[in-house]
N, C-alpha and C positions, 0 to 999 in steps of 0.2 A: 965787667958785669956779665958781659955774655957768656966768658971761659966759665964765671963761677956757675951761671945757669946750666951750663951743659954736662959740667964737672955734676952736679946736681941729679939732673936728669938719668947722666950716666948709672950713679948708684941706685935711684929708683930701681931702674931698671933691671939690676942685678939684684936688689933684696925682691920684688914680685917674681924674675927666675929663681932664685932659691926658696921662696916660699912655698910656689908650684910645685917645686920638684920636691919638695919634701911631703906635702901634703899628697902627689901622684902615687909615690914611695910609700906614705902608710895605709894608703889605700890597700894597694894591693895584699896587705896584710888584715886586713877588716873581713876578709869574706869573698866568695866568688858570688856576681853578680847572675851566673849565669842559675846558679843553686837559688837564688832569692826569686826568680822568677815563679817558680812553684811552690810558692809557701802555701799552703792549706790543700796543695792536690799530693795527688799519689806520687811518690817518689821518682824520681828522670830518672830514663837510660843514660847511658854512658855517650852513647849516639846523640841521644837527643842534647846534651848538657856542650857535646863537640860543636854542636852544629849553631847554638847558640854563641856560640864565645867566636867563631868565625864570623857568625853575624854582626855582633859586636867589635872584631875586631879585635879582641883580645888572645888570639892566636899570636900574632904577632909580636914580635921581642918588645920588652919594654920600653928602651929608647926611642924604637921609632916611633912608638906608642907616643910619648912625650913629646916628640920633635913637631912629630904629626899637629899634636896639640898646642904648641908654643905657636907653630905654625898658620891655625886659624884664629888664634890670641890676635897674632900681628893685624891680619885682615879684617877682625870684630866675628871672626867665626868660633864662637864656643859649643861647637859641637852637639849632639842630638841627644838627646834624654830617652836611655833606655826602658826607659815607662812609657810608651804611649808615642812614642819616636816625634815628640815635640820638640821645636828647636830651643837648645838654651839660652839664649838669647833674650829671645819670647818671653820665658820665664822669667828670666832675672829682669826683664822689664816690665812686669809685671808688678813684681816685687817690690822692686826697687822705691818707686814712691812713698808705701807706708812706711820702711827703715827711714831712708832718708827724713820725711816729715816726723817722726817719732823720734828720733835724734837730734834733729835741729832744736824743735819742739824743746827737749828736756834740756839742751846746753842753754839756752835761751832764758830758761827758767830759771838755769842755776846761775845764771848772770845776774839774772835780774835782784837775785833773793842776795848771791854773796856781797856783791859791790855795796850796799848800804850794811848789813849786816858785817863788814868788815872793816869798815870806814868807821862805823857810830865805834865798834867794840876797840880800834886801836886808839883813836881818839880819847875814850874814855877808858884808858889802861887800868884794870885794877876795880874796877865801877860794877853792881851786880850787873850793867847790862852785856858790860864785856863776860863774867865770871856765868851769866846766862847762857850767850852766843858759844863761848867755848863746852861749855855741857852738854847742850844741844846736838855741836857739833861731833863731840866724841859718842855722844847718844847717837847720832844717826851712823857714823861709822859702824857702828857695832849690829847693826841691821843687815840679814844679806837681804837684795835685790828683789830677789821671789818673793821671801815671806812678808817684806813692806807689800810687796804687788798684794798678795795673797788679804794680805790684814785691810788695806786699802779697799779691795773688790768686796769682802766681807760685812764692811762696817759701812759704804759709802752705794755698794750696789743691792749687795742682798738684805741687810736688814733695813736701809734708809730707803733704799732705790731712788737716790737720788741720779745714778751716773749707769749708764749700761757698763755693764762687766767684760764684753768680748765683742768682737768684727771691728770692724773699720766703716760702720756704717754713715755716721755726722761725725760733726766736732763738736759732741759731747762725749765720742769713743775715745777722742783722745789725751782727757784728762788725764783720768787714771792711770794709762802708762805713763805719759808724759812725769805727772808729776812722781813717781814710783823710782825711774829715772834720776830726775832734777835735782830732789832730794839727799839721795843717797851721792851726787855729786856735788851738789852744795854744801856736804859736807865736809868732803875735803879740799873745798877751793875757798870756803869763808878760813879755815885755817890758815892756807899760804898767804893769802892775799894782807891776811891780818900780821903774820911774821912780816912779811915784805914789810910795810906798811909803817911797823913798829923801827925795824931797823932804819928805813931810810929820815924817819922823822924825827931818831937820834945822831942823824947824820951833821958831818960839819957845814955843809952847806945849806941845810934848813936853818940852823941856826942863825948862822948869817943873814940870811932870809928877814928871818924875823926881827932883826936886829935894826933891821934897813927900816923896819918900819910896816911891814905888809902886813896883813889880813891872816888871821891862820883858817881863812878861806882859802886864800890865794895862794898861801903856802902848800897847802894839801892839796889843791885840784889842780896849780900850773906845777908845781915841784914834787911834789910825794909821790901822787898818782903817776905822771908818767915815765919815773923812773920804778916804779912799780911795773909798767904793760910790758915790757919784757919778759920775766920771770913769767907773768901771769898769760901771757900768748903762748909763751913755750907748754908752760901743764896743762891749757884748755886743745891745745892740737892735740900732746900726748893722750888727752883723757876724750879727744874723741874715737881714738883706738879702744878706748875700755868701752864707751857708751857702746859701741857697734858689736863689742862682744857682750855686753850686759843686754842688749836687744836680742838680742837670742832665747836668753832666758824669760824674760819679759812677755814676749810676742808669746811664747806658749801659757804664760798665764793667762794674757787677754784676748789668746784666741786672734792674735793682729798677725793676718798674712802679708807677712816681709820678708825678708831674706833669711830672719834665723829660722823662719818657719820651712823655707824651702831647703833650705842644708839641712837640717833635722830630718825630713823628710827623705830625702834623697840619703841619709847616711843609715837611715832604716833599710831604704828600698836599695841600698849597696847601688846609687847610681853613681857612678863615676863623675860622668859628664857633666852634668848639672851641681856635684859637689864643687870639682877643679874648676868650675865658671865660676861660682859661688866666691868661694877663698878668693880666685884671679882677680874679681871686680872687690871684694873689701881690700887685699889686699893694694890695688891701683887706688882707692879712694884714702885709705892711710897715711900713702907715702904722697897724694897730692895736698892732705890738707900741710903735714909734714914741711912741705916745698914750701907752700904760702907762709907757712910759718916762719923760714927761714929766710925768705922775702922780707918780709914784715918787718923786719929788725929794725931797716935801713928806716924806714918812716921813724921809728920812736928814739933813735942812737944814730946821731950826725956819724959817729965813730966805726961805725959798722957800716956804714954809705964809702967813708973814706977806706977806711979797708979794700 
């Protein structure tokens, strides 16, 4: 267990350095940050634009540039935001809580909504409430992210004003994204789950099951389902990599200060530092839900313990 955890660990480690480095790398192709410091004033000397970019630090060859940067990663030093020379740090701890909350939020949701919604619809194969659920569900795929957000704040904030439309003020700001989110991932996870679902419940060991005499309660919640939670662990870790790039977009609909908001912001104001923190801490949180995932196994598959 331990070789497999560190073997583990290892590649983390290597996909968050090759992530950085790639994101360090099109940076530099996005723009000089030292040019974006006078946006609306009179044009910089050549002097003045030098003397900035030493300040910054981007005099410097690139690599060291990155090494530099890998280098306060290790210690939890992500470096000074060239806006206002606040630490990033700061920032992304800042942030951090409304993404997080606003993600959890929407996986939560779409837990709550697919698990019965995919249970009733394999159950009753063929049934309009299964021939429902699957409409539904190719309806909500066909939706992008923003324009639910967009239709949602329009019909539920501004002409009902039942929900505020933008901040992070209560928890009633967080509906709307939330469910905007949840949605649009409840739709494709009442699919899987409902595939899963159907296969394992033509399986030869259900059968048998039933055969003995059991409940097709029993059948479905001690046998169907948890040879289900595999498959279904594996796409809810992968699809919290989508939620956190879906909160990007999101967050600027409702105005929710989180992290898509600060990389947006910072990829306007060409801030390096606060961008490359940015990417470093999603990318650390992808490859740890990832990990758990791949933990997880061992609880639902005696066989994957033995391995």
């Amino acid at each position: 267990m331990a070789r497999y955890l560190l073997s583990q660990l290892f590649q983390a480690a290597l996909v968050v350095v090759f992530v950085t480095l790639v994101v360090a790398v099109m940076l530099r192709f996005s723009g000089d940050p030292a040019v974006a410091q006078f946006q609306g004033a009179s044009a910089p000397t050549e002097e003045q634009l030098r003397e900035i970019r030493q300040a910054m630090g981007l005099d410097r060859p690139f690599l060291v540039q990155y090494w530099d940067f890998l280098s306060g990663v290790v210690t939890g030093d992500l470096g000074t935001s060239f806006r206002g020379e606040t630490a990033v740090r700061s920032l992304i701890a800042q942030a951090m809580p409304p993404t997080m909350l606003l993600a959890l939020c929407s996986l939560g949701l779409s837990v709550l909504l697919s698990l019965p919604l995919a249970i009733h619809a394999a159950v009753h194969k063929g049934s309009w409430a299964d021939q429902a659920v699957r409409f539904f569900s190719l309806l909500g795929l066909s939706f992008p992210n923003f324009w639910l957000g967009i239709m949602l704040a329009l019909i539920f904030g501004v002409t009902l004003r039942w929900l505020p439309v933008s901040g992070y003020e209560s928890a009633a700001s967080l509906i709307l994204p939330s469910v905007t989110l949840g949605l649009i991932l409840t739709s494709t996870t009442v699919r899987l789950l409902r595939a899963s679902l159907l296969d394992v419940l033509s399986s030869q060991y259900v059968t048998v099951a039933r055969s003995k005499g059991l409940s097709e309660r029993r059948v479905l919640y001690k046998h169907a389902l948890r040879n289900t939670a595999i498959p279904m662990i594996t796409f809810v870790g992968l699809q919290f990599g989508g939620l956190i790039g879906g909160v990007v977009i999101v967050e600027q609909v409702f105005a929710w200060p989180g992290l898509g908001s600060l990389a947006l912001h910072a990829i306007s104001n060409r801030d390096y530092p606060v961008l490359q923190g940015t990417v470093t801490v999603l990318a650390v949180l992808v490859v740890l839900v990832n990990l758990l995932v791949d933990l997880s196994y061992g609880l639902f598959d005696p066989r994957v313990r033995l391995e």
